[in-house]
MIMARGU-449680 format. One record per residue: residue number from 1; y negated, x, z negated of N, C-alpha, C in turn; residue in one letter. Coordinates in Angstrom, 2 decimals, padded with zeros to 5 digits, always signed. Layout:
BEGIN
(vexgu NUM, (Y, X, Z), (Y, X, Z), (Y, X, Z), a)
...
This chain:
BEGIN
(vexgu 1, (+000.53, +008.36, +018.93), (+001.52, +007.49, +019.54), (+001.09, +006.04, +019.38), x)
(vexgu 2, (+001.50, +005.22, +020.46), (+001.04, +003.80, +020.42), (+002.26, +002.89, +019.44), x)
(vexgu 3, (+001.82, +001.83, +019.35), (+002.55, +000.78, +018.15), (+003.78, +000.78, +018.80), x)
(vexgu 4, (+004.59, +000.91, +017.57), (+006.27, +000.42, +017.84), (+006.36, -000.53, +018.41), x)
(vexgu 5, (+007.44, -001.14, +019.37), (+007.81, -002.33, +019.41), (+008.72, -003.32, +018.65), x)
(vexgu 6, (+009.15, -004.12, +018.32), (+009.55, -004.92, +017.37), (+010.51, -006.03, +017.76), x)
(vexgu 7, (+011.50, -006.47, +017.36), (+012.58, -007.23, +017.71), (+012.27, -008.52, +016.88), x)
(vexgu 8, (+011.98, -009.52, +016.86), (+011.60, -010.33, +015.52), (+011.95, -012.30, +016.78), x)
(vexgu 9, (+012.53, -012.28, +015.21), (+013.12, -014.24, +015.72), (+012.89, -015.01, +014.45), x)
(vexgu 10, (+012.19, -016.11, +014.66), (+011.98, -016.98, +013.93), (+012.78, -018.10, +014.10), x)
(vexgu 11, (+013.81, -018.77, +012.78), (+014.25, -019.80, +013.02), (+014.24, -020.73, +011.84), x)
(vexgu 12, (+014.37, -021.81, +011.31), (+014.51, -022.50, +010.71), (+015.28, -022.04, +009.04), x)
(vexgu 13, (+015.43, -021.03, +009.04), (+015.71, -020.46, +007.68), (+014.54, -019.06, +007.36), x)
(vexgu 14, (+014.25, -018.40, +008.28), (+013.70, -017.41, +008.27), (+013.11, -016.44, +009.12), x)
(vexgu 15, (+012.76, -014.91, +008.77), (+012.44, -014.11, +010.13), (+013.01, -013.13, +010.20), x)
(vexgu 16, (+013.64, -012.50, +011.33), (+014.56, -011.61, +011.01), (+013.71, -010.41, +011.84), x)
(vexgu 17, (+013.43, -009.42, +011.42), (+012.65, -008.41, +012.08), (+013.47, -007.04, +012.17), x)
(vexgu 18, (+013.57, -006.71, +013.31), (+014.56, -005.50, +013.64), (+015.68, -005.83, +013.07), x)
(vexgu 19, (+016.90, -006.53, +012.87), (+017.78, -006.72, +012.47), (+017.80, -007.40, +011.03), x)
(vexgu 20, (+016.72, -007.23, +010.25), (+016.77, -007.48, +008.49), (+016.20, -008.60, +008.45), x)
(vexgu 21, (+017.03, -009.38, +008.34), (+016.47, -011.24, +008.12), (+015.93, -011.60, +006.54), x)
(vexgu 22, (+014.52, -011.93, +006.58), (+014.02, -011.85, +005.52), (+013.81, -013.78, +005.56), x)
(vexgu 23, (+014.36, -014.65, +004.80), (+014.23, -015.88, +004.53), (+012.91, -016.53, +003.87), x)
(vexgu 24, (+012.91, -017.58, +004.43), (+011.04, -017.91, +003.75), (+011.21, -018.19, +002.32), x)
(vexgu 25, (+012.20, -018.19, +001.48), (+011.99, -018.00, +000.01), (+011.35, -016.69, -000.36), x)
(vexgu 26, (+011.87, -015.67, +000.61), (+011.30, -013.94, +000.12), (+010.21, -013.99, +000.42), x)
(vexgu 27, (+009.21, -014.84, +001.43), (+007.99, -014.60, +001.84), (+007.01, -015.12, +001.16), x)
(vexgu 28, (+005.82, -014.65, +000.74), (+004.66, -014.77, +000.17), (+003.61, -015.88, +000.52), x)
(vexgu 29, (+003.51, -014.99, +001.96), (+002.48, -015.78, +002.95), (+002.15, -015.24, +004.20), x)
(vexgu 30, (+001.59, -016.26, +005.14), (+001.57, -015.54, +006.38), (-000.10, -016.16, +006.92), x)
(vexgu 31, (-000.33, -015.09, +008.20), (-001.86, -015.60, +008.73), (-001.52, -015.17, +010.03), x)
(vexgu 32, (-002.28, -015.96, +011.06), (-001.86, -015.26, +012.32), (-003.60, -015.24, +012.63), x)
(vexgu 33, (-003.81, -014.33, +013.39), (-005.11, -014.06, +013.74), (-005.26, -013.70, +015.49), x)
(vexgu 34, (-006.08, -014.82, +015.50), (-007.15, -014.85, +016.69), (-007.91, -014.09, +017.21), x)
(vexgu 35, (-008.72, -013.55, +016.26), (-010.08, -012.68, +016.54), (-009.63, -011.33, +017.18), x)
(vexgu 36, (-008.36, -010.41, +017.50), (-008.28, -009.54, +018.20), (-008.31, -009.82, +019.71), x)
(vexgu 37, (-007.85, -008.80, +020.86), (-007.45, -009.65, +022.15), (-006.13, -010.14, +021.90), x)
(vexgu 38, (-005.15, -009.40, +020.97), (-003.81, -009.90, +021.12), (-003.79, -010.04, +019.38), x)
(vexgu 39, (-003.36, -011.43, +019.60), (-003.07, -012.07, +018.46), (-002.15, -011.36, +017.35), x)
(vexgu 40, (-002.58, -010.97, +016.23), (-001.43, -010.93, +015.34), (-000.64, -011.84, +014.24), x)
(vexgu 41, (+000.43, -011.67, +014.33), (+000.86, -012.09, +012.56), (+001.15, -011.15, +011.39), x)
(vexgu 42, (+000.89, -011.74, +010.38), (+000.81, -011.18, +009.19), (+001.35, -011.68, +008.23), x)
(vexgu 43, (+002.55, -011.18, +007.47), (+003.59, -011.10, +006.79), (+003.29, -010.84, +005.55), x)
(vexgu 44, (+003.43, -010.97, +004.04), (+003.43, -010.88, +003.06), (+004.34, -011.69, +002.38), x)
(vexgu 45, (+005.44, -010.69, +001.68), (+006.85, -010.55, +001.24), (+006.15, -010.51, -000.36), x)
(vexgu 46, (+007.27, -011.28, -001.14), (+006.94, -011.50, -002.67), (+007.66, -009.96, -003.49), x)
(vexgu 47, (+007.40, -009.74, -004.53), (+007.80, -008.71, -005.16), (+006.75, -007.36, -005.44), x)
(vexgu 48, (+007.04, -006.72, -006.13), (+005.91, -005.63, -006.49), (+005.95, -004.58, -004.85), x)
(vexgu 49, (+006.39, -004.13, -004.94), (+006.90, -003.23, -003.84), (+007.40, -004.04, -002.50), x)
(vexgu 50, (+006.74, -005.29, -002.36), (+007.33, -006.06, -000.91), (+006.96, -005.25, +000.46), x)
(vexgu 51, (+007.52, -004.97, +001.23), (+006.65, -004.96, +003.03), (+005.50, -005.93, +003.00), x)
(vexgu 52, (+004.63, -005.79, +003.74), (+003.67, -005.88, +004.74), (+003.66, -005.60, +005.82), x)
(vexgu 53, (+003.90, -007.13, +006.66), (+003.95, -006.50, +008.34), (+002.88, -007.48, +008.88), x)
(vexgu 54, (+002.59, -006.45, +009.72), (+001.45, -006.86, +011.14), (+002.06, -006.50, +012.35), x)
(vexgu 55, (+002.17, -008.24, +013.21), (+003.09, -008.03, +014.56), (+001.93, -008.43, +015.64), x)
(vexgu 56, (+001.99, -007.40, +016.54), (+001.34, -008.04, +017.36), (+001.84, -009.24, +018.43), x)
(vexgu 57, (+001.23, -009.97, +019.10), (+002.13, -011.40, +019.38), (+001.82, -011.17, +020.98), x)
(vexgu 58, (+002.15, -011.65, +021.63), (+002.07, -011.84, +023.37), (+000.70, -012.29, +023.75), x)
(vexgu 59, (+000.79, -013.85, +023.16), (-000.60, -014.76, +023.63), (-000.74, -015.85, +022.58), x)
(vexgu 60, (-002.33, -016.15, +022.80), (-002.59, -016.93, +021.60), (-001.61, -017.68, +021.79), x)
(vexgu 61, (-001.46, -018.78, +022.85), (-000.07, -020.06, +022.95), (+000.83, -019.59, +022.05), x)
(vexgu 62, (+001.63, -018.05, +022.18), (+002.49, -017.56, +020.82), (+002.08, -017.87, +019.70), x)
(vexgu 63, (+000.65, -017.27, +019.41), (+000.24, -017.34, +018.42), (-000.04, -018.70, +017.69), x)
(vexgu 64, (-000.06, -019.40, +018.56), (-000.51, -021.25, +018.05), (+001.24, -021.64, +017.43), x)
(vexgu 65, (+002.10, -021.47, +018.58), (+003.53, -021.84, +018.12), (+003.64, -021.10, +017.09), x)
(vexgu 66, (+004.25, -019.73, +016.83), (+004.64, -019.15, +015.32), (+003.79, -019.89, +014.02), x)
(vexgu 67, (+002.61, -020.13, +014.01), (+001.93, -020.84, +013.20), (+002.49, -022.13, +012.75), x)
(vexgu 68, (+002.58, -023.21, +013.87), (+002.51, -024.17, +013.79), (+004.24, -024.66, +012.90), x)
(vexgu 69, (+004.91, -023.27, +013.69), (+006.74, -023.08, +013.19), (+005.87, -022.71, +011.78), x)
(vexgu 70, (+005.75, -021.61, +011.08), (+005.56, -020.95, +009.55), (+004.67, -021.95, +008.75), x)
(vexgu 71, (+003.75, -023.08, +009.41), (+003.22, -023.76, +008.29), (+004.09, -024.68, +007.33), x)
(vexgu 72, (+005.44, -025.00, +008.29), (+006.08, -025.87, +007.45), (+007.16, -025.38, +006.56), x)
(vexgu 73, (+007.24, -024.08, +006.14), (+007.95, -023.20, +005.34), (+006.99, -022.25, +004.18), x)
(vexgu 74, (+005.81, -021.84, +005.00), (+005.28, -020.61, +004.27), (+003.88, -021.01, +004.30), x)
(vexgu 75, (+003.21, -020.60, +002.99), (+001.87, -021.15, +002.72), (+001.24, -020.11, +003.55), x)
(vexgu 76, (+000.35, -020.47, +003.97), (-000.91, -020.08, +005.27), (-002.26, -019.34, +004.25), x)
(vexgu 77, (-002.05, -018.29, +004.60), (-003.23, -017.64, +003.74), (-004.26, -016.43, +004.15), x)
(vexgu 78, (-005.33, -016.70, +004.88), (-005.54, -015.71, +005.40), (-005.85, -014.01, +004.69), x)
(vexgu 79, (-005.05, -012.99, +005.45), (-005.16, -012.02, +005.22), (-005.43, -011.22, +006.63), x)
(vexgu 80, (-005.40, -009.81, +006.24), (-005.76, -009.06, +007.34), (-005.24, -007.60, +007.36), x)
(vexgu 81, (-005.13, -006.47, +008.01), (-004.39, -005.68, +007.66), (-004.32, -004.75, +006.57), x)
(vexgu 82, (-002.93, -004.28, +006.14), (-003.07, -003.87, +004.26), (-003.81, -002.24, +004.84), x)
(vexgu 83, (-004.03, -001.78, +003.80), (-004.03, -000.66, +003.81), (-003.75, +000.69, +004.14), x)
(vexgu 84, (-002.08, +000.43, +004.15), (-001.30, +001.46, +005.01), (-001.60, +001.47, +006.28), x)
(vexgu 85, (-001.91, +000.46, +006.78), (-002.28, +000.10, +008.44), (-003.09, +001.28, +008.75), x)
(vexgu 86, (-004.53, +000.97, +007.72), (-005.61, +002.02, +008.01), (-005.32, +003.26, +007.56), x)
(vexgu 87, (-004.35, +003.57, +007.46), (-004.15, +004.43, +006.61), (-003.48, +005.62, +007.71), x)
(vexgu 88, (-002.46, +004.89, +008.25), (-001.68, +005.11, +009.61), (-002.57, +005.61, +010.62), x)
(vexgu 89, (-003.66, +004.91, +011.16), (-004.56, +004.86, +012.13), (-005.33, +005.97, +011.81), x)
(vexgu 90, (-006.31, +006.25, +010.36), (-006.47, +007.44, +010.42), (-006.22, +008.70, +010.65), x)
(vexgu 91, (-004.43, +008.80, +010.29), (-003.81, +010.06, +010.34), (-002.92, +010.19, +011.60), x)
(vexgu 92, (-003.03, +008.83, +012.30), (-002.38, +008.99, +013.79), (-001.12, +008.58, +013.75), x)
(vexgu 93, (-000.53, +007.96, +012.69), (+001.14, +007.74, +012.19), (+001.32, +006.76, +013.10), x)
């Protein structure tokens, strides 16, 4: 099966993804990446057991705005996808 789709709004307190608004105090760090055809972002939530999300984005222009919105809240750190990702992809999840 192909990637879920995703409900996600960014505003001035936080990101709320599928309904669960996670505030940039809960967030770790974020990276948005270029190098695919479709841009992603990448989410890293503080805590032992946090989420990890990878969204895919529309167009780089998205991808330049969400950035340019998350640098002034959330430290910029590049990462890339966790584990489970590949993990998923192997077994077809």
């Amino acid at each position: 099966r192909g990637p879920r789709e995703h409900s996600v709004k960014i505003d001035d307190r936080g990101i709320t993804v599928d309904g669960t608004r996670y505030l940039f105090t809960s967030l770790y760090s974020f990276w948005v990446e270029h190098e695919t055809p479709s841009p992603r972002l990448f989410l890293t939530m503080r805590g032992i057991v946090a989420p990890h999300f990878s969204l895919t984005l529309d167009s780089r222009e998205q991808g330049d705005q969400v950035r340019d919105h998350l640098r002034n809240h959330v430290e910029e750190k590049e990462q890339g996808p966790h584990l489970g990702e590949h993990l998923a992809e192997i077994f077809g999840l």
